[in-house]
C-alpha positions in Angstrom: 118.6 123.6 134.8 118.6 121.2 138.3 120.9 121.7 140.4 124.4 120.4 140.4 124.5 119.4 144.2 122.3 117.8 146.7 122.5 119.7 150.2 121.8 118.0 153.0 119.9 120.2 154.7 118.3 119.4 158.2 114.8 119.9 158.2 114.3 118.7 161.2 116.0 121.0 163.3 114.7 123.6 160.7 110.7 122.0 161.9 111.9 122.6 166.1 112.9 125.7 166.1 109.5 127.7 166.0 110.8 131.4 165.7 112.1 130.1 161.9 110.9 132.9 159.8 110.6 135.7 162.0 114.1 136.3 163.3 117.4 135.2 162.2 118.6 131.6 163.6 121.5 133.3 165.9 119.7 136.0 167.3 119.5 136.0 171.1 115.6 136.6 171.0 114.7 133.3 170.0 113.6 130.5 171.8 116.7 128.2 170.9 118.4 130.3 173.3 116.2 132.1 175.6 115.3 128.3 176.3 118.8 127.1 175.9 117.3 124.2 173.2 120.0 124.3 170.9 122.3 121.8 172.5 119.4 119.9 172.8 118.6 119.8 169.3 122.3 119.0 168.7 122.4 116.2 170.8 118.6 114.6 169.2 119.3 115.3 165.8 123.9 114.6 165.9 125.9 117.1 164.1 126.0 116.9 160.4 129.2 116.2 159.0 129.6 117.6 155.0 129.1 115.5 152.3 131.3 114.6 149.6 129.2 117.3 147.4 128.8 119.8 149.7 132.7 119.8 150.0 133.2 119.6 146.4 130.6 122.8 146.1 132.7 124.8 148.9 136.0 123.8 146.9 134.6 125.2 143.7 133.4 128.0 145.3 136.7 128.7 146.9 137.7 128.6 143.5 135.5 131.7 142.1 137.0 133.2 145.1 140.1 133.0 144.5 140.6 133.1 140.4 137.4 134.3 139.3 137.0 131.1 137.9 133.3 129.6 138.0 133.5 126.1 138.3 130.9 123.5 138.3 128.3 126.0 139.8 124.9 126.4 138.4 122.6 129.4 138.7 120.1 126.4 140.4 122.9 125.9 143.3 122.9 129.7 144.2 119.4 130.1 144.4 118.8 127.4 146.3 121.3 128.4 149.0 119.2 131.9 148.8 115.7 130.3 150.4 118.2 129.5 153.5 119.8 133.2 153.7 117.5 133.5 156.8 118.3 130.2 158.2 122.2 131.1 158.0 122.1 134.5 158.1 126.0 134.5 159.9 127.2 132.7 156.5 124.7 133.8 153.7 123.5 136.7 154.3 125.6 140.4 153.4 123.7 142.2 155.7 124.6 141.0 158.4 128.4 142.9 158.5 127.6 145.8 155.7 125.4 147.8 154.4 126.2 148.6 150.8 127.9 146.9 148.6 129.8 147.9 145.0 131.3 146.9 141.7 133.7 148.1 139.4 132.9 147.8 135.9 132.1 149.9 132.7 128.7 151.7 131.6 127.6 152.8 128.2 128.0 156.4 127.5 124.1 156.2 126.2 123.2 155.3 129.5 125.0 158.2 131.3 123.9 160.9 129.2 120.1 160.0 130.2 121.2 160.4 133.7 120.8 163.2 135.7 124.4 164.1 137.9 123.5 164.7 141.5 127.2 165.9 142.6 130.7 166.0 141.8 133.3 163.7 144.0 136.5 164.7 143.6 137.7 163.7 139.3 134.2 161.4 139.7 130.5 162.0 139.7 127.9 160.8 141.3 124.4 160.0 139.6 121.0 160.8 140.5 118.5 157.9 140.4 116.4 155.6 139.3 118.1 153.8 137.1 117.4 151.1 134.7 118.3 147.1 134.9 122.0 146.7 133.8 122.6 143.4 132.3 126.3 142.3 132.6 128.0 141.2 129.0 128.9 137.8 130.5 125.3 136.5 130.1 126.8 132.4 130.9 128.3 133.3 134.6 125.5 132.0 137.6 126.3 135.0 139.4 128.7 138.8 139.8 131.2 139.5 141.7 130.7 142.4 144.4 132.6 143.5 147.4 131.8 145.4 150.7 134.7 147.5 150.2 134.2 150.5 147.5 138.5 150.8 147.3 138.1 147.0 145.5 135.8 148.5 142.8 137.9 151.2 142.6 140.5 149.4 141.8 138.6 147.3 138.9 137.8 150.7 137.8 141.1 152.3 137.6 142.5 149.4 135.7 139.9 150.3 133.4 141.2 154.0 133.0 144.4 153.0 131.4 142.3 150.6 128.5 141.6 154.1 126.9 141.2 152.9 123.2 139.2 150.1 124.7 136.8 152.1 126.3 136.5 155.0 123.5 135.8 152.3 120.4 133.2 150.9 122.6 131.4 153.8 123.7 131.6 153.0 127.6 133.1 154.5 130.5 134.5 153.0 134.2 131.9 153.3 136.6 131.1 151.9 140.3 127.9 150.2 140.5 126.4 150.4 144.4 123.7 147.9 145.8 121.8 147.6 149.5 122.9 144.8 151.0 119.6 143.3 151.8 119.3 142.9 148.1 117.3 139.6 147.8 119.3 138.4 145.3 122.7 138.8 147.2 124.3 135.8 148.7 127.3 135.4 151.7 128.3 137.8 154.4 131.7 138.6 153.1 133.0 138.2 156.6 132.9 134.0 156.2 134.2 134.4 152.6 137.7 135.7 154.6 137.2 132.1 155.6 137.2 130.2 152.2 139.3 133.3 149.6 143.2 133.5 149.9 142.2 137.4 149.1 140.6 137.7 152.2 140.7 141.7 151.7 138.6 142.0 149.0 135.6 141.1 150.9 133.3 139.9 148.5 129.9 138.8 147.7 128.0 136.9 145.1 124.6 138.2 143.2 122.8 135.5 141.6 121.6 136.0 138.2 123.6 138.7 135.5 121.3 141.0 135.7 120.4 143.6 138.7 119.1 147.0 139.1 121.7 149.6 141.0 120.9 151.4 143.7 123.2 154.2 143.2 126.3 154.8 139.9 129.8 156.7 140.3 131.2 157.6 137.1 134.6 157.1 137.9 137.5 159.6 136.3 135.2 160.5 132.9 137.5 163.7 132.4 140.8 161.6 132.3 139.6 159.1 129.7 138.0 162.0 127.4 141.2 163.9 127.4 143.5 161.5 127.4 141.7 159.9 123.9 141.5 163.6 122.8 145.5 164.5 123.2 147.0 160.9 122.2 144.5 159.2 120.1 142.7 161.0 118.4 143.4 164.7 118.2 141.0 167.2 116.7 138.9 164.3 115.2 137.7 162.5 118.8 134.6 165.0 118.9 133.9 163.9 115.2 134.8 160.3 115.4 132.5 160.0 118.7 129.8 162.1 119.3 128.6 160.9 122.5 131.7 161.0 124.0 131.8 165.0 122.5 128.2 165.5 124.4 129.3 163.8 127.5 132.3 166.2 127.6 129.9 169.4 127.4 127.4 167.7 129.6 130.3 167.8 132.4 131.7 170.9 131.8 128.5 172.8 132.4 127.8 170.4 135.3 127.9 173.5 138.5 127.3 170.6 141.5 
């Protein structure tokens, strides 16, 4: 699908600046600023004031930030602001003020128990790798929510906890999905999102697409979900009723990491 909105982008200035490419546009190695061009540039070329699109694109993004909400953004306008993550590294680019980033969400059991678990954190566990693509279940959003800060998909996660039935009837646990931040298909340093969310503590980041490949899985608080669907749902039938929660169960309990 084409893109929703036209960006004005000036290739110009893109065309003068020769180190393009091979380091970011604001580092201090470059010639724009070992030759002290950039003013230059300004002054040739006249600052670029937004258009009405590019406005209405930062309003609707400020939106997603704000509600969750997507709004008038196409999977085509994210991956076009991708190609310039190197040109605006300062505003596209996660790297550039973390190095990991997480979300909270929910895993099949299925999945887990073909996992190897590489240690035990506190009531949560973390998983050895590689793991497969995870696909989220909201196949129509353009991108996922992530944030720099692990406590934010912790919280998403404990939410989660206290959906027991949920969770049981659909054979899936809370879990905290971890991804590199130079991820190629991550998009905005979560430091210039502070600049456009009312949450401005969440610190969060966009990847494009509904579909990604984690670097690294916490299964978050498997033990409370198990035995709270054992002593108030289900009683002596759970291990019955669900098998693959009653092997996940034994799988931790012999766990010695």
């Amino acid at each position: 699908m084409a893109a929703k909105y036209k960006f004005k982008l000036t290739e110009k200035v893109f065309n003068s600046i020769q180190d393009i490419g091979k380091l970011p546009f604001m580092d201090k190695n470059t010639t724009v600023w070992r030759d002290k061009n950039l003013s230059q540039l300004i002054s040739q070329y006249g600052e670029e004031p937004n258009t009405e699109q590019e406005n209405l694109f930062l309003k609707n993004l400020q939106t997603f930030f704000t509600r969750n909400k997507w709004v008038d953004i196409e999977k085509s306008d994210l991956e076009l602001l991708l190609k310039y993550k190197g040109k605006f590294p300062n505003i596209l680019n996660p790297a550039v003020s973390t190095n990991v980033v997480f979300r909270g969400a929910t895993i099949p059991v299925e999945d887990i128990l073909k996992m190897d678990i590489k240690k035990k954190s506190g009531q949560s566990y973390i998983m050895s790798g590689p793991f497969s693509p995870v696909k989220s279940q909201n196949v129509n959003a353009p991108g996922l929510s992530f944030s720099s800060e692990i406590r934010i998909a912790e919280d998403f996660a404990t939410e989660k906890l206290y959906t027991v039935e949920t969770l049981v009837k659909s054979n899936r646990l809370p879990c905290i999905y971890g991804l590199r931040a130079n991820n190629p298909k991550l998009l905005f340093n979560p430091e210039f999102i502070k600049n456009i969310s009312i949450h401005d503590d969440e610190s969060e980041v966009i990847l494009v697409g509904n579909e990604f490949t984690p670097d690294g899985i916490i299964l978050f608080k498997p033990s409370f979900v198990i035995e709270n669907a054992m002593s108030s749902l289900y009683g002596g039938t759970f291990e019955e009723t669900y098998p693959l929660f009653a092997e996940l169960k034994e799988k931790l309990k012999v766990f010695k990491g």
